[in-house]
N, C-alpha and C positions, 0 to 999 in steps of 0.2 A: 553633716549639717551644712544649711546655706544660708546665708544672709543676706537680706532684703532690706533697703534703707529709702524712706522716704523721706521728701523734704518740701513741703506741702502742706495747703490748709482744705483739700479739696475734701469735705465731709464721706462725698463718695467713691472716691481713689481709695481712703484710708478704709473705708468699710469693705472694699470690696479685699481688697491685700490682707485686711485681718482677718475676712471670712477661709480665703484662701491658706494662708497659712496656719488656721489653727484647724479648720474643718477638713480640706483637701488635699494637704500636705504640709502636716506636721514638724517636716525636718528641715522647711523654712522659718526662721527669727525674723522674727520686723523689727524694724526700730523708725523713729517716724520724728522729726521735726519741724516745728514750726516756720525757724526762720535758717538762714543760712547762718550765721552768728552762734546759732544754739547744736546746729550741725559742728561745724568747728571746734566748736569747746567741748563737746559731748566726751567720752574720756573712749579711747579705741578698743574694740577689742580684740582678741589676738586670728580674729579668723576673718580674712578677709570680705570686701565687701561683693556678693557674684551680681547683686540685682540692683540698680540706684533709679528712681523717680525721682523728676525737679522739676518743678509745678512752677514754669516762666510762664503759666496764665495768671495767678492770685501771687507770685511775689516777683518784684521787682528784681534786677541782679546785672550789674554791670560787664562785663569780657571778663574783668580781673575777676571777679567771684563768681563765674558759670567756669573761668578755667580751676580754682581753687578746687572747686567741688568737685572737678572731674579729675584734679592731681591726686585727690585724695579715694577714690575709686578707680585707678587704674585702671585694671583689667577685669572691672565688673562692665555689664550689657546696661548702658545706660541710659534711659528713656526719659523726655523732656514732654511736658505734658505744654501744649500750645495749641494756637488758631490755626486751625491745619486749611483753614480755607485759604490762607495767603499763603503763595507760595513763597517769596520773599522773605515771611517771618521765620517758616518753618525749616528755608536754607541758611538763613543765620543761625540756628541753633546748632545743625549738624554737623557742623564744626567739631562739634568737642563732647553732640551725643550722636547713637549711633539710629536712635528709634524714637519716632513721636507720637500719642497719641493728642486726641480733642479732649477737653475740659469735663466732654461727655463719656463716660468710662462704658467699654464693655467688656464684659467679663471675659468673655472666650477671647479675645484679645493678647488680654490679660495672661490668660493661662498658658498662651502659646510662647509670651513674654517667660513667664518663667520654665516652663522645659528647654527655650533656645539657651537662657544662663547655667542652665544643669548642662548642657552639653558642653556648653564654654568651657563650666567648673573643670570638665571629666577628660578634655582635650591634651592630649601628654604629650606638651609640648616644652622643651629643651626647653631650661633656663633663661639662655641669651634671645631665645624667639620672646619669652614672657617680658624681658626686661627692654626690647625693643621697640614690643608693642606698648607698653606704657609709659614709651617717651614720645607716642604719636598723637598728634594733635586735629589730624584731619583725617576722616573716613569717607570715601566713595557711597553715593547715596543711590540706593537700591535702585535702577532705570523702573520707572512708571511703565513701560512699553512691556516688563518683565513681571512687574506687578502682573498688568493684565493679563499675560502672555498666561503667566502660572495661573491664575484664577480659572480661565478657556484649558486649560492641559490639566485641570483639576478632572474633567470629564471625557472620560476613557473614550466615549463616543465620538468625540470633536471629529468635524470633518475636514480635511485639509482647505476647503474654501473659504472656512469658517476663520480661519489660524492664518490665513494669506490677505482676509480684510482686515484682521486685525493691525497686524504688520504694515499694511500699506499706511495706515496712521502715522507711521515715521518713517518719510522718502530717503531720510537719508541712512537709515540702518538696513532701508531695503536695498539701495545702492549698492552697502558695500556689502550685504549679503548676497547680490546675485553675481557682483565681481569675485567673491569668495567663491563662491559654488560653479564658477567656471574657471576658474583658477588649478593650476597642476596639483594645489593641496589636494582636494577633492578628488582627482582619478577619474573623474567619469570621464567615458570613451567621448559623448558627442556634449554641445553645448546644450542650455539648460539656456530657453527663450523664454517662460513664465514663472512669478511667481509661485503658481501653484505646483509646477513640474517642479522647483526646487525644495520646496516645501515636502514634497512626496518623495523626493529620490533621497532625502538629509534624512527624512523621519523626525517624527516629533521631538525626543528628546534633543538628540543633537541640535534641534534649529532654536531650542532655547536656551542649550551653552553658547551656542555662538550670537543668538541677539544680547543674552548678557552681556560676554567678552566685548561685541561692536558699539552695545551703545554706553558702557560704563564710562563716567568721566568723572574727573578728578575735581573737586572742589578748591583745591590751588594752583597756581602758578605756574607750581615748579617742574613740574612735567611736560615737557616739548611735546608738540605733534610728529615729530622726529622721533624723538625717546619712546612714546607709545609708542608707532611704526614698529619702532623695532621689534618691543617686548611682544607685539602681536602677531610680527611675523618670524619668531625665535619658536614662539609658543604654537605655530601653525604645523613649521618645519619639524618640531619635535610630536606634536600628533600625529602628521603624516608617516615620520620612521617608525612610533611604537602600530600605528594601525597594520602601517605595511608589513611589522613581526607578528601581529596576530591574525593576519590573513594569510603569512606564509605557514604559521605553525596548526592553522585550520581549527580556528577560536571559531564559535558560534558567530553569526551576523550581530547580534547584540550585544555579544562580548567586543566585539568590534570597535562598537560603537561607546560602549563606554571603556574603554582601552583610549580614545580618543579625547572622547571628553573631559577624562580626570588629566592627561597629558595637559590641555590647553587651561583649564581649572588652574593648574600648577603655575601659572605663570601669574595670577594673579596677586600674591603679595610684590611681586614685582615693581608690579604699579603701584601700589601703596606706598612701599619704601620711596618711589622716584617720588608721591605724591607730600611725602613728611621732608623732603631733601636729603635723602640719602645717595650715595653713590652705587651701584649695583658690584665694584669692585671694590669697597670696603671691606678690608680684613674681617672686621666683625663680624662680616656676613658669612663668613667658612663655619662651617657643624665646627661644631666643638669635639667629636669625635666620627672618627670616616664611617663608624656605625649610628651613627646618629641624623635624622632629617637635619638637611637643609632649614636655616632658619628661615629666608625667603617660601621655603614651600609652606613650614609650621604657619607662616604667615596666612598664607592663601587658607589652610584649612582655619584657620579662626577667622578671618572675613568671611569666608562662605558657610559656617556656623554662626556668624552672627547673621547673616541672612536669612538663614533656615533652610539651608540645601539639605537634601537629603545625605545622610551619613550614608550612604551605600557607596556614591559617589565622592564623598570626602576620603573613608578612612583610607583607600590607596595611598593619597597621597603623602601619609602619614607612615605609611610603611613600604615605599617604594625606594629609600635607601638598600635595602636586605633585601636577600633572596628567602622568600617563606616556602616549608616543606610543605605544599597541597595543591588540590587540584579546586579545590572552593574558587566560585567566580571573583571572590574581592581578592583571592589571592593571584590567581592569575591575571587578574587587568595590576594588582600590585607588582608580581613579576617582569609581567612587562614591558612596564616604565621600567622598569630597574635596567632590564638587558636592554633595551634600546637605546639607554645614557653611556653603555658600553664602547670603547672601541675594539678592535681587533686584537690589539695589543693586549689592553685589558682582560679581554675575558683569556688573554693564553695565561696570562699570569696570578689569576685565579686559583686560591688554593683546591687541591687535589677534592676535597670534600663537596667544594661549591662544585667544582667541575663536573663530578660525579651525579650530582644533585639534578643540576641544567641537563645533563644528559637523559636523564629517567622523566623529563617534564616534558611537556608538550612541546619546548621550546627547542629544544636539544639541536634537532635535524635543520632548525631555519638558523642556528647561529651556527652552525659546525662544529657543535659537540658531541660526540655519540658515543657508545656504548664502544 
C-alpha cells in the first residue's frame, strides 16, 4: 500500500487524486487537508507518507511551516502546487519540494507523479542512505535544457541538427561540452570542430548524461566551483576506466556506452551531499557493510528516480558494490563498475569463488583473471 497526502483546498487537485486512487490505483490512500494546522494534528499512521501535494497557490505558509510539512514527509516525492510562470516563486519553493505543478492540474502529470513515488517506495536503499536523505533540505532542480533535451530524445527519429540547435540555447553547457568531448576522457583519435560532429560521435544518450551532469546546479551555497570540478572530473576519470574495461572485454558499442553513463550517474549524490553540507569524508558516508551500496551512490539513484531516469540506467548502480553471476546487459554494465573501482591488489586478494566467477565472465582476460 502507498500513501498520498494532500494539503490543499484546490477542488480539482482533490478530484483528480480521488479519481486516481480509488478508480486507477487502488493501493494508493489519500488523506487530504485543508489547512496546514489540521495536517499537523491529523493523528499519523504507521506507514509512511511516499506522495505529499502543498497547494502554496490557495494557502498561505511561511519557511518554518513549508519546512514542518516537509520534516514530516521525509522521504515522500514532494510536490508544491504554484505559479509556475514566475520563475523566482517556483525556486523558492524547491528548496524543500522536489516537483511543481500550476493551480491548473493535469492528469497524465499527475500519473507519472505517482509511479516516480512507487519507484522511490521500491528503491532498497540502506538504512543510513534513507536517514540522510531525510535530513536534506535542498534538492538540485531538474536543468530546463534537460527538460527540453528529453522531450526532443522522446522521438527515436530526432536528427542530430535537430538536438545541436537545441543545445546551442545554452552557450555555456555547449562550452564545456565541446571542451569535454575533446578532452583525453572521450578517446577520440582527432579533434571534434562542431557541434554537430560532437553530437554524432557521443550519441544521443550519452550527450543527455552529460548535459545533465554539466548543467546541474545546486540551489545552495555550500558547494564551490572547485568542489564541483572535482566531483566532475573524479566521475569522468572513473567512466573513462570502466568504458576502457568494457572495450577491452569486447562489451557491445552500447554496452559501452551505458557502462559509462551509470559510472558518471554515480557521482551524483556526491553533489547533493556537498549541496546539504556535508563533507565527502564523513565517517557516515562508509556502507554500513563492504557488501552493501555506498550511501553517496544509494544517493544518486534516489535523485535520478526522483527525476524519472529510466531504471535501466539506475539499477547498476544499485548493485555495482557485488559481483552478479550473468551475462544480462544491467548485469554486466553492473560488473563493470564493480571491477573497475578495483585495484591490482584487490582483485588478487579476492576470494577464490569471486575469482573463479571473473574468470568465466567477459571480464576475465582484460583484468588478468583466467581460467
Amino acid at each position: 500500500m502507498f500513501q498520498v497526502v494532500a494539503i490543499s483546498l484546490n477542488p480539482a487537485l482533490l478530484s483528480f487524486l480521488n479519481k486516481y486512487c480509488v478508480k486507477c490505483d487502488p493501493r494508493w490512500q489519500l488523506r487530504f487537508f485543508p489547512t496546514i494546522g489540521s495536517y499537523v494534528a491529523a493523528p499519523r499512521n504507521e506507514d509512511s507518507i511516499d506522495l505529499l501535494f502543498f497547494d502554496a497557490h490557495d494557502i498561505v505558509a511561511g519557511l518554518e511551516e513549508k519546512r514542518l510539512v516537509c520534516f514530516m514527509a521525509p522521504l515522500a516525492l514532494r510536490v508544491v502546487i504554484t505559479n509556475t510562470v514566475n520563475d523566482d516563486v517556483v525556486l523558492e519553493h524547491l528548496d524543500h519540494f522536489h516537483a511543481f505543478i500550476g493551480p491548473s492540474v493535469d492528469f497524465e502529470h499527475l500519473t507519472l507523479l505517482f509511479q516516480n513515488a512507487e519507484q522511490l517506495k521500491h528503491l532498497p536503499l540502506p538504512g543510513v542512505s534513507r536517514r540522510i536523505l531525510a535530513s536534506f533540505t535542498h534538492f538540485p532542480v531538474f536543468p530546463e535544457i534537460s527538460t527540453n533535451l528529453r522531450k526532443q530524445l522522446a522521438d527515436p527519429a530526432v536528427e542530430v541538427s535537430r538536438v545541436a540547435r537545441l543545445l546551442e540555447n545554452d552557450p555555456v553547457v555547449v562550452s564545456r561540452l565541446m571542451q569535454l568531448v575533446n578532452s583525453p576522457y572521450m578517446g577520440f583519435a582527432s579533434e571534434t570542430m562542431s557541434l554537430e560532429i560532437a553530437v554524432s560521435r557521443l550519441g544521443m544518450q550519452v550527450v543527455e548524461m552529460l548535459v545533465l551532469m554539466l548543467a546541474i546546479k545546486g540551489a545552495s551555497s555550500a558547494v564551490s566551483a572547485k568542489e564541483h570540478a572535482q566531483v566532475i572530473e573524479q566521475a569522468l576519470q572513473f567512466g573513462n576506466a570502466c568504458r576502457a574495461l568494457a572495450k577491452q572485454s569486447n562489451l557491445k558499442r552500447l554496452q559501452q556506452d551505458h557502462v559509462f553513463i551509470a559510472a558518471i550517474l554515480s557521482c551524483f549524490g556526491q553533489l547533493l551531499l556537498l549541496q546539504n553540507g556535508w563533507m565527502l569524508d564523513d565517517p557516515d558516508l562508509v556502507a554500513e557493510q563492504s557488501d552493501t551500496v555506498r550511501p553517496d551512490v544509494a544517493i544518486s539513484a534516489y535523485l535520478l528516480t526522483l527525476w524519472g531516469l529510466d531504471q535501466k540506467l539506475i539499477a547498476p548502480l544499485l548493485s555495482q558494490h557485488q559481483l552478479i553471476d550473468g551475462t544480462e546487459p544491467q548485469f554486466l554494465v553492473s560488473n563493470c563498475l564493480y571491477l573497475a573501482r578495483l585495484t591490482k591488489p584487490q582483485l588478487l586478494a579476492l576470494p577464490d569463488a569471486i575469482r573463479q566467477q571473473i574468470a568465466r565472465s567477459p571480464f576475465g582476460n582484460a583484468v588478468g583473471i583466467v581460467h
